[in-house]
C-alpha positions as CSV (number, residue, x, y, z in Angstrom):
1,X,16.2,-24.8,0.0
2,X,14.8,-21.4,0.9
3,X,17.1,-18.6,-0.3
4,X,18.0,-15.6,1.8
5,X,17.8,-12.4,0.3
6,X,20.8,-9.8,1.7
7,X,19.2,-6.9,-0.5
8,X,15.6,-5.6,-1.1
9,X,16.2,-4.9,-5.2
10,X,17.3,-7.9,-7.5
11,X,18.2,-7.7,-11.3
12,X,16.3,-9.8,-13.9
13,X,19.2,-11.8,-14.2
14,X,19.3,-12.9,-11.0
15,X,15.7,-13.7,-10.9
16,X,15.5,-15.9,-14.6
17,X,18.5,-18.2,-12.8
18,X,15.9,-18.5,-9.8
19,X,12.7,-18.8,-12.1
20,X,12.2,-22.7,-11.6
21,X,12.9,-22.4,-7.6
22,X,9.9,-23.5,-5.7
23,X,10.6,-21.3,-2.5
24,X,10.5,-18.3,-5.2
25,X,7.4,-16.5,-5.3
26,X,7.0,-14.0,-8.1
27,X,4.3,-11.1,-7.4
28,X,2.8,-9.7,-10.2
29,X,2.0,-6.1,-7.9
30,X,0.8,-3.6,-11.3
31,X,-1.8,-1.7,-10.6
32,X,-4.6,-1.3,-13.4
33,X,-4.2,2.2,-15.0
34,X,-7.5,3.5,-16.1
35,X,-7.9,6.1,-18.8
36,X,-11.1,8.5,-19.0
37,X,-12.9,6.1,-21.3
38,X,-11.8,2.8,-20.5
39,X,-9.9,0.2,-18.6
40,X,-6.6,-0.1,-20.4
41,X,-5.5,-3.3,-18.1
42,X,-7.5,-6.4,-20.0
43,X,-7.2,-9.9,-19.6
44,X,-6.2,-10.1,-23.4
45,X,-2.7,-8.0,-23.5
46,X,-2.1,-8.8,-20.1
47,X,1.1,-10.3,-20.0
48,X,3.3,-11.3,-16.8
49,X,6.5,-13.2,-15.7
50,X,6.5,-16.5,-16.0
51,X,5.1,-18.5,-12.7
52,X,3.8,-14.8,-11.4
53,X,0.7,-14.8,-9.5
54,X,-1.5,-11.4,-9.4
55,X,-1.2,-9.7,-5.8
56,X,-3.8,-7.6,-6.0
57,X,-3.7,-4.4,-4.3
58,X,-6.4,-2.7,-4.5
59,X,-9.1,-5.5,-4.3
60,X,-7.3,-7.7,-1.8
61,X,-4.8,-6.1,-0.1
62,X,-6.3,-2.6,0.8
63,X,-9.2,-2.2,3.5
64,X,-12.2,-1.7,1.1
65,X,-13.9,-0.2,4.0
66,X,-11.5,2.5,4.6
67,X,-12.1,6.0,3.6
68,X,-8.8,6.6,1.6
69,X,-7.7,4.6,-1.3
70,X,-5.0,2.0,-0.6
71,X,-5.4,1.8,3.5
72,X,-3.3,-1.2,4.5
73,X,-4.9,-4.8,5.9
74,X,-5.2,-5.2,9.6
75,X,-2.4,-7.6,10.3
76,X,-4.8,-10.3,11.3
77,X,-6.4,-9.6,7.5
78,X,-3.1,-9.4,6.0
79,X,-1.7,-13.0,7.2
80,X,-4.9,-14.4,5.9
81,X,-5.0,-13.4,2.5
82,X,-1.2,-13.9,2.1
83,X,-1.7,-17.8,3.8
84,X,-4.3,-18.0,0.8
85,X,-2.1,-17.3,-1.7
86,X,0.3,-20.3,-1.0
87,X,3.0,-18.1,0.8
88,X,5.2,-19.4,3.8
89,X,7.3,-18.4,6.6
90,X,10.1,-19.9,4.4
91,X,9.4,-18.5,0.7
92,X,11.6,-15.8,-1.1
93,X,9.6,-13.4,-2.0
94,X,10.5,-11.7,-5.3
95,X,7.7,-8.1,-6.4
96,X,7.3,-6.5,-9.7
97,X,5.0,-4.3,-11.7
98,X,4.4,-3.4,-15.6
99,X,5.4,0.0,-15.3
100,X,9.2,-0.7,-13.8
101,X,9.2,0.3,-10.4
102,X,6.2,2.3,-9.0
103,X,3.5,0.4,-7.5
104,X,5.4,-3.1,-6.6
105,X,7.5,-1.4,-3.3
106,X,4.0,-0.8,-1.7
107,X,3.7,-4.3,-1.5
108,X,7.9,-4.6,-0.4
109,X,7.0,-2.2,2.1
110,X,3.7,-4.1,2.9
111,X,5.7,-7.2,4.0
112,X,7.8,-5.2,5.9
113,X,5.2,-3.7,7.8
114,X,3.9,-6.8,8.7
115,X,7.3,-8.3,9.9
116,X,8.6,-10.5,7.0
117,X,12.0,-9.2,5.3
118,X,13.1,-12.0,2.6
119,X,11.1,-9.9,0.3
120,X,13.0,-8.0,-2.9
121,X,11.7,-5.5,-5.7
122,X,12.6,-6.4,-9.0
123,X,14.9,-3.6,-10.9
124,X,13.1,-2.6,-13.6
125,X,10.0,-4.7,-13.9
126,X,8.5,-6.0,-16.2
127,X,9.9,-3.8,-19.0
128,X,13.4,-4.7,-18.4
129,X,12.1,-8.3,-18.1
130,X,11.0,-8.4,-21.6
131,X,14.0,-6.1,-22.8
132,X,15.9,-9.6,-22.3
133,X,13.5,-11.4,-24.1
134,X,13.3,-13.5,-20.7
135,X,10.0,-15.8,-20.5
136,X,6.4,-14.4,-20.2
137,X,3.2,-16.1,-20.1
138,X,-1.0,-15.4,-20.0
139,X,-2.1,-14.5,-16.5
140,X,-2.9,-17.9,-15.3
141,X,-6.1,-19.1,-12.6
142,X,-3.7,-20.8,-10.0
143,X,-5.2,-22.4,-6.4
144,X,-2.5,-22.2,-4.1
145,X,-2.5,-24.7,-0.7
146,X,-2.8,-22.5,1.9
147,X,0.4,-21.6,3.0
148,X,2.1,-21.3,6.4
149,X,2.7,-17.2,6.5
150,X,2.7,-15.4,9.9
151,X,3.0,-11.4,11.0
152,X,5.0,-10.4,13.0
153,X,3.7,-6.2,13.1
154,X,5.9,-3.4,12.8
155,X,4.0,-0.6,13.3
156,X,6.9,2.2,13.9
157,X,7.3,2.1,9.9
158,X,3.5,3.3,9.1
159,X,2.3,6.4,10.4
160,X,-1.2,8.5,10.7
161,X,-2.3,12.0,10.4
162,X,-1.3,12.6,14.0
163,X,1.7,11.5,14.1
164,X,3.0,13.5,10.8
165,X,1.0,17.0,12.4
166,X,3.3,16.3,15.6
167,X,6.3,15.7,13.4
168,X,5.5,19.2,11.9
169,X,7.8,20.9,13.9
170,X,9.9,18.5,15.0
171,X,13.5,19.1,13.9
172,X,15.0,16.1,13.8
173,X,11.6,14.3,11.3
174,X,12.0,15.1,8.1
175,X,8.7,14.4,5.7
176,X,9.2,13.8,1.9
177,X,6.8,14.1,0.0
178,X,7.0,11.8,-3.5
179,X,4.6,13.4,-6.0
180,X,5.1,16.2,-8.6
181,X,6.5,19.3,-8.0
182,X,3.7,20.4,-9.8
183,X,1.2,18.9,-7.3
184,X,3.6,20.2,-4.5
185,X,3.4,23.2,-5.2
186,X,-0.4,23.6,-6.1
187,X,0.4,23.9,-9.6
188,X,-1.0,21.2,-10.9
189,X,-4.8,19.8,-9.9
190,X,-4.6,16.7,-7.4
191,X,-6.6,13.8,-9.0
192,X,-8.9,13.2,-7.1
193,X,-11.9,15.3,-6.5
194,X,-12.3,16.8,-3.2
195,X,-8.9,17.1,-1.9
196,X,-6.9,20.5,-1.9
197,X,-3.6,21.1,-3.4
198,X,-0.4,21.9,-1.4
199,X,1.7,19.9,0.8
200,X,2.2,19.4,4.2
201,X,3.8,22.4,6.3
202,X,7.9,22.1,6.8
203,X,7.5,18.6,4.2
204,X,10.0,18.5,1.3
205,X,9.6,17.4,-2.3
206,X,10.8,14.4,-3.8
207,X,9.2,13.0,-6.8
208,X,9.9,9.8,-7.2
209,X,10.6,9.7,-10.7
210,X,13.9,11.8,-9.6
211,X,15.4,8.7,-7.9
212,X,14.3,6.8,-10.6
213,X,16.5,5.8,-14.3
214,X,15.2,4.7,-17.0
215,X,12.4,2.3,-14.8
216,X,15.2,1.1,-13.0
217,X,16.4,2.8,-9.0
218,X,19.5,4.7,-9.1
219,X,22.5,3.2,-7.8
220,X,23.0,3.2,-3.8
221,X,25.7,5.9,-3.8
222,X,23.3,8.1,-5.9
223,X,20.3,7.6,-3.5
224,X,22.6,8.3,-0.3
225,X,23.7,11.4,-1.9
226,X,20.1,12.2,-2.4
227,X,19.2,11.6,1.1
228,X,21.9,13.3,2.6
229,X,21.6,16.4,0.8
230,X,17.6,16.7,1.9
231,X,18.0,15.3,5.1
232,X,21.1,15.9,7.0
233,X,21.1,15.7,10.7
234,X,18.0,14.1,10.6
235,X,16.9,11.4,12.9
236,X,13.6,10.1,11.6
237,X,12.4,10.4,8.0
238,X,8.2,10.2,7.3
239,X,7.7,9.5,3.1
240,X,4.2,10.9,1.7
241,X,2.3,11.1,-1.9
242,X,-1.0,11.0,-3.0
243,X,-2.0,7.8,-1.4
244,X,0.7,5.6,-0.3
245,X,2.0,4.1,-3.5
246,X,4.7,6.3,-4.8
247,X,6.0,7.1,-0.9
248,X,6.9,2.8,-1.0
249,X,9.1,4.3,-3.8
250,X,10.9,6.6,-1.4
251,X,11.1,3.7,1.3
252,X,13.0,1.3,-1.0
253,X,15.0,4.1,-1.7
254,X,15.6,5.1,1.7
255,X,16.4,1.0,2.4
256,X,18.9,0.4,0.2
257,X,20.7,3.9,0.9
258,X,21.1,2.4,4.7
259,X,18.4,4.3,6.3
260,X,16.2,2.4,8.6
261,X,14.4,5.0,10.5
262,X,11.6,5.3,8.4
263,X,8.2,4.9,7.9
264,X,5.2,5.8,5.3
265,X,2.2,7.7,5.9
266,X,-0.7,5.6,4.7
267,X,-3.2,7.9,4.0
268,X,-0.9,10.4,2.8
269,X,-1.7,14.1,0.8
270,X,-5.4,12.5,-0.2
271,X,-6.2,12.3,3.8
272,X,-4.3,15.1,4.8
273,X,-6.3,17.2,1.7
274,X,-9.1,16.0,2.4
275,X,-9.3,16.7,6.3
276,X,-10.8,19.7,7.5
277,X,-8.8,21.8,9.8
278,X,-5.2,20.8,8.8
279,X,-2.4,23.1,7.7
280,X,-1.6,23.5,4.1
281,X,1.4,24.9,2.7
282,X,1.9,26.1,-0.9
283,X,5.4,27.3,-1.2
């Protein structure tokens, strides 16, 4: 029996009593982190949840096409790739990632895009996983039947370049931006080569690490506290980083605080530095 998820974070706990469900699907969402000399994410010291299969952002599940990193599927593209990897209509969705919680709520907020909401991040990740010596196994090659998945788009919670330069001056929008304060304040070098430092005019800083203890999200009366003091009076809150990922951080946040008018900007500061002709603040 499929099991109905009432909130988008679950402990380990909860997930190692549901490990042996077969409406559970565990997604193993880590990014590979790649170092100036090599590939740190190998094959050999890869290790993942038990029964986890590999959703694989970058290769799968981002437009390769696109001109900025991380662009999200079509919804058309999305449904087919998610049907391939076994998932239904009726499956409880469960998303994780090696490094606690940083790239596994771009795939929460993925699903959410695309209409499906029994979807949960788990607290803590992998790291807290093994803290309780809970079980972990190899990355294994698994063929899924193709499952039964369908989109149902929700596209007031992404937003484009446009849309964030009207919200610009638009009282009641607030945008909030997710990386450094370093690279917010074009104190630090952005990453990638050929996009400016700054931030968008009128956006706010909030790193995502500050909403963030010890791997794990702060409790919900933290995060409304959070929100309230940044956004008060606000009607509509847009969440921004470098390219997507971190800004899912920020949505998860925003979910389990009780907000629900929100959405991410997809291409983020790397499209909006890398456009000609946009407005850059730096204080």
């Amino acid at each position: 029996m499929s099991i109905k998820l009432n909130n988008p974070l679950v402990s380990v706990d909860w997930l190692y009593n549901h490990l042996n469900n077969k409406d559970v699907f565990i997604l193993d969402c880590t990014i590979p982190k790649v170092t100036a000399n090599k590939n740190n994410f190998t094959t050999a010291e890869k290790q993942q949840v038990k029964g986890a299969i590999f959703f694989d952002i970058k290769n799968v599940f981002s437009d390769k096409n696109a001109e900025f990193p991380n662009t999200v599927l079509s919804p058309k593209k999305f449904e087919e790739k998610v049907q391939e990897l076994g998932i239904n209509k009726s499956s409880t969705l469960i998303c994780y990632d090696d490094l606690g919680i940083y790239s596994s709520p771009r795939v929460w907020w993925n699903f959410k895009l695309m209409g499906f909401n029994n979807i949960a991040v788990l607290d803590g990740g992998l790291p807290k996983w093994k803290e309780n010596n809970y079980p972990t196994e190899k990355p294994q090659n698994q063929k899924s039947k193709k499952g039964n998945f369908r989109v149902n788009y929700q596209p007031q919670k992404i937003k484009y370049t446009k849309d964030v330069f009207a919200a610009i001056n638009n009282e009641k929008t607030a945008i909030l931006d997710a990386r450094s304060r370093g690279r917010f304040y074009a104190e630090a070098p952005e990453p990638r080569k050929g996009v400016k430092s700054g931030h968008i005019p009128n956006s706010m800083n909030l790193p995502y690490s500050e909403i963030l203890n010890d791997g794990m999200l702060k409790s919900k009366e933290e995060l409304k506290i959070i929100f309230n003091q940044l956004t008060p009076n606000k009607e509509k809150i847009i969440f921004s980083c470098g390219t997507g990922i971190t800004a899912s951080v920020l949505a998860l946040a925003a979910e389990i605080a009780e907000i629900k008018n929100y959405a991410v900007y997809d291409g983020s500061w790397t499209e909006w530095g890398s456009t000609n002709n946009l407005p850059i603040a730096l204080k």
